[in-house]
C-alpha positions as CSV (number, residue, x, y, z in Angstrom):
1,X,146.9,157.6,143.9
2,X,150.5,156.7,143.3
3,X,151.8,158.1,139.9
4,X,154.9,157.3,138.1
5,X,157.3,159.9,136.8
6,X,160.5,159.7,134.9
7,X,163.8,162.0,134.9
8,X,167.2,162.2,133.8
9,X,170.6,163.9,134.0
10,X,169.7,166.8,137.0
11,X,173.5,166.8,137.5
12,X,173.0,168.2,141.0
13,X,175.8,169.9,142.6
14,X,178.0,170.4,139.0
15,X,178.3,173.7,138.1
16,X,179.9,173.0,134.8
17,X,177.2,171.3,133.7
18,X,175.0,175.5,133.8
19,X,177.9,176.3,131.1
20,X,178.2,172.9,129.5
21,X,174.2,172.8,128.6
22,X,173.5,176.1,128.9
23,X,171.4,176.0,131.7
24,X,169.4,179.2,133.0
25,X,170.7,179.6,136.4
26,X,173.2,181.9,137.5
27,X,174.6,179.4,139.8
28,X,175.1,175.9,141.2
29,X,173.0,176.6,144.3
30,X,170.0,178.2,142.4
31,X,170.2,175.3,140.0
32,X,169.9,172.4,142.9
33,X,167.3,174.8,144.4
34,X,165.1,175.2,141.2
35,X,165.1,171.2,140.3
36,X,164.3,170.3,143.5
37,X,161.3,172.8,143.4
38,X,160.4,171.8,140.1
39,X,160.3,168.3,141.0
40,X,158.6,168.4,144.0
41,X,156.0,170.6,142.6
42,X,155.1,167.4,140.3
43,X,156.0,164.4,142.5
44,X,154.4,163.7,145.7
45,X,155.9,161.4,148.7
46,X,154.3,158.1,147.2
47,X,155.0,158.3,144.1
48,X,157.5,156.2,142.4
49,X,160.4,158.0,140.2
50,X,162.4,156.8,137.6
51,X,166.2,158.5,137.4
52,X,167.9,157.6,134.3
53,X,171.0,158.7,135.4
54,X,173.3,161.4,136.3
55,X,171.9,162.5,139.3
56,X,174.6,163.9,141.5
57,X,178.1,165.4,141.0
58,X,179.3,166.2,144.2
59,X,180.3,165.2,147.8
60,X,178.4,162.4,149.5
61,X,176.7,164.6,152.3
62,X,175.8,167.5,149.6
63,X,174.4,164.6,147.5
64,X,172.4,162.8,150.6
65,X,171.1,166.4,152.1
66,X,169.9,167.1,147.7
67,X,168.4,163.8,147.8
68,X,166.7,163.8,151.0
69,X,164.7,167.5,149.7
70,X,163.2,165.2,146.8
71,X,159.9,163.7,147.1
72,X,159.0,160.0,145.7
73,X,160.6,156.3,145.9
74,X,163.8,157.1,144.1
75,X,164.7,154.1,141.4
76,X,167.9,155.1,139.5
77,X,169.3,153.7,136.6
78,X,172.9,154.4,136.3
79,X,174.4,156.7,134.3
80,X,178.4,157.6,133.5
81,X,178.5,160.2,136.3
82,X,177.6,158.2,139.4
83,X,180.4,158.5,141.8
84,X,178.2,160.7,144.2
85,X,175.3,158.4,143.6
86,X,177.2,155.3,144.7
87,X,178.2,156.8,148.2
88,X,174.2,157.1,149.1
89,X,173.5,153.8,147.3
90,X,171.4,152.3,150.1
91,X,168.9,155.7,150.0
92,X,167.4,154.9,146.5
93,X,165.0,151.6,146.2
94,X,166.9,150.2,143.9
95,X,170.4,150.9,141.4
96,X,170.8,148.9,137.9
97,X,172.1,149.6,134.5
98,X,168.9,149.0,132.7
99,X,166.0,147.9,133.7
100,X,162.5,146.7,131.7
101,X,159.4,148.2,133.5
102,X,155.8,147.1,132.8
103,X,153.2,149.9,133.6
104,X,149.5,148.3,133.6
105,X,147.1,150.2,131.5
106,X,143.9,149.5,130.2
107,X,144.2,151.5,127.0
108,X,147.3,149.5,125.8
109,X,146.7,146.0,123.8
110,X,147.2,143.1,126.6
111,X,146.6,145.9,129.5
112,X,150.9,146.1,130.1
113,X,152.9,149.0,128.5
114,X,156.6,147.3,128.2
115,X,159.4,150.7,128.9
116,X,163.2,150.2,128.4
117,X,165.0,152.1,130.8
118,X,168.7,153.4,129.8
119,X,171.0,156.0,130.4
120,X,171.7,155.7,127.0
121,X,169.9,156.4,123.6
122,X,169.4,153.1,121.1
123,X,168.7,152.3,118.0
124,X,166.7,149.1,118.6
125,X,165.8,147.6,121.8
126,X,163.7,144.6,123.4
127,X,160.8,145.2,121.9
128,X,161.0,147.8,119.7
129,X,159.0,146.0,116.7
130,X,156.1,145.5,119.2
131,X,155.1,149.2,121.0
132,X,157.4,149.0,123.8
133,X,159.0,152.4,124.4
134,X,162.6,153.3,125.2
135,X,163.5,156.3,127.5
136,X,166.7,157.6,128.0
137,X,168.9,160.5,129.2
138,X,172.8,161.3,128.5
139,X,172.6,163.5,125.6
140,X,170.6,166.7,127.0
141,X,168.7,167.5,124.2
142,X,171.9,167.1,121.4
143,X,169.9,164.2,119.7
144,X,167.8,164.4,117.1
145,X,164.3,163.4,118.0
146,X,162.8,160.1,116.1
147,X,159.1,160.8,115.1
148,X,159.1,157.2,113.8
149,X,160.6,155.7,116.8
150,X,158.8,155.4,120.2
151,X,161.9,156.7,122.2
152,X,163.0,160.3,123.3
153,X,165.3,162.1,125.6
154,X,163.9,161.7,129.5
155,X,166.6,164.7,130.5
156,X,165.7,167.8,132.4
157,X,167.2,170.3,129.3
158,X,164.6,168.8,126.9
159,X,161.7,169.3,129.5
160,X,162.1,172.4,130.9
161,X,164.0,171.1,134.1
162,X,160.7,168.7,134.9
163,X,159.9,165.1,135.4
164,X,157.8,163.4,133.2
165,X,154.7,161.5,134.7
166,X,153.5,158.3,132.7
167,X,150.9,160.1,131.2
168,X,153.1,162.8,129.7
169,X,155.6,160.4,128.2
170,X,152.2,158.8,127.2
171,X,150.9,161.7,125.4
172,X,154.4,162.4,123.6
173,X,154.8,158.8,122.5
174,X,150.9,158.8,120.7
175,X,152.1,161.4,118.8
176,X,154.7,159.8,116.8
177,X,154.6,158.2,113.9
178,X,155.6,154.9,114.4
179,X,154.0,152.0,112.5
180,X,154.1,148.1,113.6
181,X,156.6,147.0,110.7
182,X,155.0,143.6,111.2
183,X,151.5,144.5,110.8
């Protein structure tokens, strides 16, 4: 069955980024190697994968050999490190600055759980006042989470260099607090 997974900010190919987030790998080359483990080890071929950005900071052939290692139909969502990104544009299923997704499931009121997808954390969104959830990247763990809000930080550093499948971010968002403000 085809599942649906989200992810942020791998950063493939930067090795500042081990020092800049301190990241537990000794180099560049045993980071790319341990996402791409790590995400393949949740994502199968099928499945459908939501990148919120940040994926790549490198050369275009070091970017297209990292992203032809990944598993999954590749949707990215841009974020404000691209540049490698943008020269294998054509390989992902689709590129946009935001995008609204509706997952169907039975357990949610009117059967359609409404996600805002972002590279970038917000205080309100579309929706916000009516259960639909905002996932993000960007900040790699430096933001306070929100108990009251039904957002969070998508990023590898605040998952332990994983995707998240719907039913994780499912599971995280039924634990907070949030409360209809209009009844």
């Amino acid at each position: 069955m085809r599942k649906i997974f989200f992810t942020s900010d791998h950063h493939f190919g930067h090795t500042n980024i081990i020092k800049f987030c301190n990241r537990p790998f000794k180099d560049v080359a045993e980071m790319n190697r341990e996402l791409i483990r790590r995400w393949n080890e949740k994502i199968s071929p099928g499945d459908d994968v939501y990148h919120l950005g940040d994926f790549a900071l490198t050369d275009r052939e070091n970017t297209l050999s990292l992203f032809e290692q990944l598993n999954g139909n590749i949707h990215l969502i841009k974020g404000n490190h691209e540049g490698a990104a943008m020269n294998i544009q054509k390989k992902f299923i689709w590129v946009k600055d935001y995008y609204e997704l509706k997952v169907k499931d039975p357990e949610i009121k009117n059967g359609v759980q409404r996600i805002i997808l972002f590279h970038y954390a917000m205080k309100v969104w579309k929706g916000s006042y009516r259960g639909t959830w905002q996932l993000y990247g960007h900040s790699h763990g430096n933001l306070p989470d929100d108990p009251e809000q039904l957002a969070f930080d998508i990023g590898v550093d605040c998952h332990d260099f994983y995707p998240l499948s719907y039913e994780e971010v499912k599971a995280q968002m039924s634990a907070k607090n949030w409360i209809p403000p209009f009844g």
